[in-house]
C-alpha positions in Angstrom: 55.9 -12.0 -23.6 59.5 -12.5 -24.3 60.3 -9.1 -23.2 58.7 -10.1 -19.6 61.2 -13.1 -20.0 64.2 -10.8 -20.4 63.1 -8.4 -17.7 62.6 -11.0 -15.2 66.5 -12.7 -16.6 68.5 -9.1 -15.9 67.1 -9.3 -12.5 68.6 -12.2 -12.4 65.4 -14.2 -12.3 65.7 -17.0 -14.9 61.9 -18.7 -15.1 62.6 -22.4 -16.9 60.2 -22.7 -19.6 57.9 -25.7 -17.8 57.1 -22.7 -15.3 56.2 -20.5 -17.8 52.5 -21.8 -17.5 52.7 -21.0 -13.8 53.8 -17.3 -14.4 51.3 -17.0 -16.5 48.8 -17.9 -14.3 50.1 -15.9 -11.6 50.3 -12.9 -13.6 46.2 -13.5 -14.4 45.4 -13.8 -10.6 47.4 -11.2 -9.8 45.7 -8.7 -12.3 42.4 -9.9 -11.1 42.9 -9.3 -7.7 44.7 -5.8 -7.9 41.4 -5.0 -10.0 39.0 -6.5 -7.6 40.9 -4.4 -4.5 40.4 -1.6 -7.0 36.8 -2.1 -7.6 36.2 -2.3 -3.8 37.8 0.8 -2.8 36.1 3.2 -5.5 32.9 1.6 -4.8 32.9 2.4 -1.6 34.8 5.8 -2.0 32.1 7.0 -5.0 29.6 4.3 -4.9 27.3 6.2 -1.8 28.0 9.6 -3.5 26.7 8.5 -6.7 23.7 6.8 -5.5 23.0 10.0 -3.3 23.6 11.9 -6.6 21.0 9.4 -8.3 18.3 9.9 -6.0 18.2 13.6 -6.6 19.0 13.7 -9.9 15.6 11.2 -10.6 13.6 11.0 -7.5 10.8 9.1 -7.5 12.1 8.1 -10.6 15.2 6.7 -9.6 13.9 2.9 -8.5 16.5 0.1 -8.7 19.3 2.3 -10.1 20.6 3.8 -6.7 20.4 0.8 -4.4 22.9 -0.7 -7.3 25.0 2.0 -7.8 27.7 0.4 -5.0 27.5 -2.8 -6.8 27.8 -0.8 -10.4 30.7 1.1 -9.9 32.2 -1.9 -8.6 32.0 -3.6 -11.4 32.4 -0.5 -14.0 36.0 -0.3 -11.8 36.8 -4.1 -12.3 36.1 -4.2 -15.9 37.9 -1.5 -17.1 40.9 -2.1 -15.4 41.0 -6.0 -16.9 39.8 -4.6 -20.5 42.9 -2.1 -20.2 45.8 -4.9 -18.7 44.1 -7.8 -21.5 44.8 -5.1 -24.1 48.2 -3.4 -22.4 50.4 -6.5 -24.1 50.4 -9.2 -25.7 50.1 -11.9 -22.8 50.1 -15.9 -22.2 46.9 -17.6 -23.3 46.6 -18.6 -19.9 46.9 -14.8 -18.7 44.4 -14.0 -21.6 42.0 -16.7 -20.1 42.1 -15.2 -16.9 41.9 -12.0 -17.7 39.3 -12.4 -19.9 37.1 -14.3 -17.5 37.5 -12.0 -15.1 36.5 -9.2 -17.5 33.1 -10.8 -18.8 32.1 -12.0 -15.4 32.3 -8.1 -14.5 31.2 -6.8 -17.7 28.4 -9.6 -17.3 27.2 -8.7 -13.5 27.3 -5.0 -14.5 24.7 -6.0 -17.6 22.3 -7.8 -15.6 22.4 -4.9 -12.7 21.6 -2.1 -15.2 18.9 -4.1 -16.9 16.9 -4.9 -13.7 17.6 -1.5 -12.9 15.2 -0.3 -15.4 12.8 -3.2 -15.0 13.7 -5.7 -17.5 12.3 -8.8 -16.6 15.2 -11.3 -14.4 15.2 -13.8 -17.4 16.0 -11.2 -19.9 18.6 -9.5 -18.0 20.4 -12.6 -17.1 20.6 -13.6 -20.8 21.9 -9.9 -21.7 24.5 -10.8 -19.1 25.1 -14.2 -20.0 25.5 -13.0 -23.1 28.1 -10.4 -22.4 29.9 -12.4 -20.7 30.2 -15.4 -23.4 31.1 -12.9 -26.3 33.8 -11.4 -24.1 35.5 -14.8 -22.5 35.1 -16.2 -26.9 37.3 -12.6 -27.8 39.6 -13.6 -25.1 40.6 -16.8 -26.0 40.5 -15.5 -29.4 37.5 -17.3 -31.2 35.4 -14.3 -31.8 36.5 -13.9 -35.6 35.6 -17.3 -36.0 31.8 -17.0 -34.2 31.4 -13.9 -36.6 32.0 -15.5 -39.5 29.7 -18.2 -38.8 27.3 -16.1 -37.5 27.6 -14.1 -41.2 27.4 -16.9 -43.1 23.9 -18.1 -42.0 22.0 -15.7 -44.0 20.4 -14.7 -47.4 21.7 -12.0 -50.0 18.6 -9.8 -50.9 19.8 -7.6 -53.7 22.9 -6.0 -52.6 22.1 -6.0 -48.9 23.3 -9.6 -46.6 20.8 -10.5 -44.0 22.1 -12.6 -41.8 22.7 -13.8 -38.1 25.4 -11.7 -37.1 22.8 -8.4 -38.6 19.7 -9.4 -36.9 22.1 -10.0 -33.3 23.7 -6.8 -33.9 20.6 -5.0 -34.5 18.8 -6.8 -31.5 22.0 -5.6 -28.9 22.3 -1.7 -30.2 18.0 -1.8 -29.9 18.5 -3.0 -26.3 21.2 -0.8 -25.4 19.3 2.4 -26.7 16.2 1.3 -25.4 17.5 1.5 -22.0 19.7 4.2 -22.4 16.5 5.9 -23.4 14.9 5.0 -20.1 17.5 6.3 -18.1 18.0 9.6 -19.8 14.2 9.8 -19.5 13.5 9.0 -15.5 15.7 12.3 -15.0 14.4 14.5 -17.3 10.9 13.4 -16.0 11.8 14.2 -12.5 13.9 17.5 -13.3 10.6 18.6 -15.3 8.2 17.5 -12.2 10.5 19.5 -10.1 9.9 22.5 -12.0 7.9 25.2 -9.8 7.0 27.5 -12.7 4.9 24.9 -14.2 1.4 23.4 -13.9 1.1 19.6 -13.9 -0.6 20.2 -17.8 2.6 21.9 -19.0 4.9 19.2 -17.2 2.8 16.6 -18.7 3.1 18.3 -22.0 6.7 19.1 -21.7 7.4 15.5 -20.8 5.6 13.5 -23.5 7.2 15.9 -26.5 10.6 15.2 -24.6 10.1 11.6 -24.9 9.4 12.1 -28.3 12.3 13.9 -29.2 14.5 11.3 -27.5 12.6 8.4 -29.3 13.4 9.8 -32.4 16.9 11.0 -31.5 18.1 7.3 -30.8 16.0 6.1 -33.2 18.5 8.3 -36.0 21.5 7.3 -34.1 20.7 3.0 -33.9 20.8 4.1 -37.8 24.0 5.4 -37.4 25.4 3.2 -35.6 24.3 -0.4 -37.5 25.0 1.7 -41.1 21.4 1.6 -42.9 21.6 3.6 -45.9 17.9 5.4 -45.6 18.3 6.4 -49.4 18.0 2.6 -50.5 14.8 2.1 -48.6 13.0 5.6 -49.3 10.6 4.0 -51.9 9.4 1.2 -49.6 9.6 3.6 -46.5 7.0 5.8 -48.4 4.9 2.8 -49.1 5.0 1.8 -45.7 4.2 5.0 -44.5 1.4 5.4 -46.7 0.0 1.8 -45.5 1.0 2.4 -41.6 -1.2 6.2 -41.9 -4.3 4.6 -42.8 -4.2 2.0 -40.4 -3.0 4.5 -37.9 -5.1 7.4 -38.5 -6.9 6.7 -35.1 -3.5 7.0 -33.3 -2.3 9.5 -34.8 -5.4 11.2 -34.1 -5.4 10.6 -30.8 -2.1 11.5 -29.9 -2.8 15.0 -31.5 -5.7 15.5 -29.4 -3.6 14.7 -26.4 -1.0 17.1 -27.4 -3.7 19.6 -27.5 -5.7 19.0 -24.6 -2.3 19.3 -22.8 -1.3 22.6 -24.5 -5.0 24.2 -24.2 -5.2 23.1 -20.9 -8.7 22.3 -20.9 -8.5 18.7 -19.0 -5.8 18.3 -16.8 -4.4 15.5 -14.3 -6.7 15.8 -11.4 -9.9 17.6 -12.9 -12.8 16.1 -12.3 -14.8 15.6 -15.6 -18.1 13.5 -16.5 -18.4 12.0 -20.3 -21.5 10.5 -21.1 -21.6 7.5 -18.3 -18.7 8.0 -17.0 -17.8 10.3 -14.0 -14.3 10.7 -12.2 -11.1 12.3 -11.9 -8.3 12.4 -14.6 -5.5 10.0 -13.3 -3.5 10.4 -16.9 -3.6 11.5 -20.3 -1.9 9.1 -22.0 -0.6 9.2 -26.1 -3.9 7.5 -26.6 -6.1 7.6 -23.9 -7.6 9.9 -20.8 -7.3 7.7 -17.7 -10.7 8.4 -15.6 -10.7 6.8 -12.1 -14.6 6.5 -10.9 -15.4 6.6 -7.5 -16.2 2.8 -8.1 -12.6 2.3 -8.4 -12.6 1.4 -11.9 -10.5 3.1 -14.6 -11.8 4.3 -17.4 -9.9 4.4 -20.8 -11.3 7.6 -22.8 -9.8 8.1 -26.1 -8.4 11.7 -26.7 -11.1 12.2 -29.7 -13.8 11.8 -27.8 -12.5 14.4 -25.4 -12.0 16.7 -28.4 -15.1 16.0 -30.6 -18.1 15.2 -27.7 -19.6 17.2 -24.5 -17.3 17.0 -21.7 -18.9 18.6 -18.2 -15.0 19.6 -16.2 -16.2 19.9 -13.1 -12.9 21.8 -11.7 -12.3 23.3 -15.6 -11.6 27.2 -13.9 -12.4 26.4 -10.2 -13.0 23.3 -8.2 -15.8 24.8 -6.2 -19.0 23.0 -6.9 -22.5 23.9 -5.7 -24.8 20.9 -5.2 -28.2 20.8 -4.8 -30.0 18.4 -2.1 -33.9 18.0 -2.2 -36.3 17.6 0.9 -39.8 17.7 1.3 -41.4 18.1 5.1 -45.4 17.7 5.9 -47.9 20.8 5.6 -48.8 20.5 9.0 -45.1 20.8 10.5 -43.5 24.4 11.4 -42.2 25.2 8.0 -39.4 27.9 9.3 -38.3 25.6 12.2 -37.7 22.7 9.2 -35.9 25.1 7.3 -33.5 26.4 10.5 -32.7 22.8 10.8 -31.9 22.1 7.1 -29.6 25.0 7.2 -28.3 24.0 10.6 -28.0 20.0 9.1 -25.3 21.3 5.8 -23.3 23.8 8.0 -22.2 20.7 10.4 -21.5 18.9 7.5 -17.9 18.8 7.1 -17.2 18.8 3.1 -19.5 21.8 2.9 -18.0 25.3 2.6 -18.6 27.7 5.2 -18.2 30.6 2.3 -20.3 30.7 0.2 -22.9 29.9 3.3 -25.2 26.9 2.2 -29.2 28.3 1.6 -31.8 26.9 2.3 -34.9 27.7 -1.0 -38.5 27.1 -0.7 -38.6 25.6 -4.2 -42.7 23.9 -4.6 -45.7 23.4 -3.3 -46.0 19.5 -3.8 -48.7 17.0 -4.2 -47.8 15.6 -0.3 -44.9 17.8 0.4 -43.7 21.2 0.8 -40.4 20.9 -1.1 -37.0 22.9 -0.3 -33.7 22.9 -1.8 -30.7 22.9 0.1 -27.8 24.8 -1.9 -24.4 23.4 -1.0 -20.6 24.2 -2.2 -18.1 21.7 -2.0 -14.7 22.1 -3.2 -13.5 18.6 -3.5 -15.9 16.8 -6.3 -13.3 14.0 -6.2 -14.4 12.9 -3.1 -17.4 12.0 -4.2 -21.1 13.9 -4.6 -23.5 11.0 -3.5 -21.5 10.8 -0.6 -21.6 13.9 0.3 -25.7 14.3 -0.1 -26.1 11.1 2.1 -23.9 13.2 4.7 -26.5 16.0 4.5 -29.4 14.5 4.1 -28.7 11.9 7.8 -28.2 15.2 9.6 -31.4 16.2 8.4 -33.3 13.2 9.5 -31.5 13.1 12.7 -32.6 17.1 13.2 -36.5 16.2 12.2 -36.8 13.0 14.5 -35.2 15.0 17.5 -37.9 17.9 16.6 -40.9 15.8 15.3 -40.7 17.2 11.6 -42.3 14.9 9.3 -41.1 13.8 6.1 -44.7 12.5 4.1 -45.2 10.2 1.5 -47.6 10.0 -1.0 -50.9 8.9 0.4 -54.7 8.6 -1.9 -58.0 8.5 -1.0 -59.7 6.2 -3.7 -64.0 6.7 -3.8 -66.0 3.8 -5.3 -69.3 5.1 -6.6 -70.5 2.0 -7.1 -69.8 -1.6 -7.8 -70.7 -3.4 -10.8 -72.3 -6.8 -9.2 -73.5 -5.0 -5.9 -71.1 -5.1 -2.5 -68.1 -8.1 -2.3 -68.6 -10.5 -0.1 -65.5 -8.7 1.9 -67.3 -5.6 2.5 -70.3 -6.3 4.0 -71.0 -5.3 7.6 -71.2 -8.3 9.3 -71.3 -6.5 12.6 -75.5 -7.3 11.8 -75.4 -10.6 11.3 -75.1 -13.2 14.5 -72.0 -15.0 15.1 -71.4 -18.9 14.4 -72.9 -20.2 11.4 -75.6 -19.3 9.2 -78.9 -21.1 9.6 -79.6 -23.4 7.0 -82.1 -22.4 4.4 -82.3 -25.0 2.1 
């Protein structure tokens, strides 16, 4: 700082050296304010446009990242500029203070806002921020060499690799950072995939999941990169591993090929309506090791993708969603039988989930015990909505049609003939309409 000494001396400014304190302090608050002014303007110049930007760029995707971009940018602005003038020259400690407090509090805000951004929990992000800021205001003051070599000396030598504090910390913050680096990269390649017109929600499913996995492994290679693990030194116990984790993950691993085929075959889809043994309902998801089935009860149903590949599966909507369903009603022998069978017909075309093409029939389909017995034929093109429903629908028309025409609907009735009784006529079935009323005479 002595050539901010002699600068400020040919101006003819000569600072005493008990004020020297106080310049530096000014020079601090000064930088912080220029950078603050800074971070305002920009924000508010290219805060909007990015967030605009945001939203289209990840639409539904985008969540808690654009409402924050203002407040981002801000502090992006406010950081760098105080990063940049603490490293310009070599300053005052008090300067170096300043600035450095200024700097994590910035560094520290933008942290937390990124995390929450892509839903870390508010404890988690606050210590990521916390923890910016403390490693940043240490640096400034210059006590980070010293916290490092702490840090490195609680540990344990295994071989000719040191585990210690400062290791497991450094791989913690690049596994953070990539993880929600990861996240972001992934909400807009999600959205720019759903946004693709030339595709069916199958091949964006498809397309998304083998993205995800390529980005997975991609930062997976460079958190290796970056924290400087030799792979070579742990091939032996990686092929162990790997030999132990493919046993006990066979199921997985089975499962997430079967979802990668289902997707690529095309066979169940998100929004088909398919029925597996008990369960019945449309396909909300197919996860990496699931099918998600929503019943009409409202329950979800977790199928695993080998079942879906090795067991019946009844796809209601598999080449079209047009179902036919069949509703059974049986009418007296005495009533008009055509005049029932006008008003079945008449009953399913006013119902208003029924297709008007193909035209719902009406079959004679039995001769019954107490019934003449028709089938009413039915398509529907929405099995999602429901099929019980949709025969309760029919069949209430029907009884409203047959009360308003006196159609009967019979039940089962049975004549039962006694030839005789073992220990001559009960008591209950005797005629009594020959014996006197009031008591018997006494015969005793």
């Amino acid at each position: 700082m002595q050539e901010i000494i002699t600068l400020l001396a040919s101006w003819g400014m000569v600072i005493p050296a008990d004020q020297l304190n106080l310049l530096a302090v000014a020079i601090g608050i000064a930088f912080l304010a220029i950078a603050m002014g800074l971070g305002w303007l920009l924000s508010r110049l290219a805060g909007t446009h990015l967030s605009g930007a945001w939203e289209r760029v990840a639409g539904e995707r985008a969540e808690g990242l654009g409402p924050r971009m203002v407040r981002i940018v801000y502090h992006i602005v406010v950081a760098l500029f105080l990063a940049t003038a603490f490293f310009a020259l070599e300053w005052w400690t008090y300067t170096d203070l300043i600035l450095g407090f200024g700097w994590g509090v910035s560094a520290g805000y933008l942290v937390w806002h990124i995390f929450r951004a892509v839903n870390f929990a508010r404890w988690t992000a606050f210590g990521l921020g916390f923890f910016t800021f403390a490693l940043i205001l240490i640096n400034s003051v210059g006590g980070l060499e010293r916290v490092t070599f702490i840090f490195d000396r609680i540990g344990v030598d295994v071989g000719d690799t040191r585990i210690s504090l400062l290791t497991l910390l450094t791989i913690a913050i690049t596994g953070v950072a990539l993880f929600a680096i990861v996240r972001i990269i992934h909400r807009v390649i999600s959205h720019s995939v759903n946004r693709a017109s030339g595709l069916d929600p199958a091949q964006k499913l498809l397309i998304d999941k083998l993205l995800t996995i390529a980005i997975m492994v991609g930062a997976f290679f460079i958190g290796i990169d970056i924290l400087g693990i030799d792979l070579t030194a742990l091939a032996f116990f990686g092929g162990a591993l790997g030999l132990a984790v493919g046993f006990g993950m066979q199921k997985t691993v089975g499962n997430l090929i079967a979802g990668v085929i289902l997707l690529m075959d095309r066979s169940i889809k998100p929004g088909d309506v398919i029925e597996v043994g008990e369960s019945f309902g449309w396909v909300n998801k197919i996860g990496v090791r699931a099918v998600s089935i929503i019943t009409r009860d409202g329950k979800e149903h977790l199928i695993p993708n080998e079942i879906l590949m090795t067991e019946e599966v009844v796809n209601w909507s598999y080449s079209s969603r047009d179902v036919r369903v069949h509703v059974e009603v049986g009418v007296s022998y005495r009533c008009d039988i055509k005049l029932a069978q006008a008003l079945m017909r008449q009953a399913a075309d006013e119902s208003p989930r029924v297709l008007s093409s193909p035209k719902p029939v009406v079959w004679l389909k039995e001769f019954g015990d107490s019934a003449v017995v028709f089938d009413i034929r039915v398509w529907i093109k929405d099995p999602e909505g429901g099929v019980g429903n949709m025969r309760a629908d029919v069949l209430m028309r029907v009884w409203d049609k047959f009360q308003e025409h006196d159609i009967e609907i019979p039940f089962p009735q049975r004549d039962l003939h006694v030839k005789e009784w073992p220990e001559g006529k009960p008591e209950a079935l005797r005629d009594t309409k020959s014996e006197p009323p009031g008591p018997k005479p006494d015969t005793a």
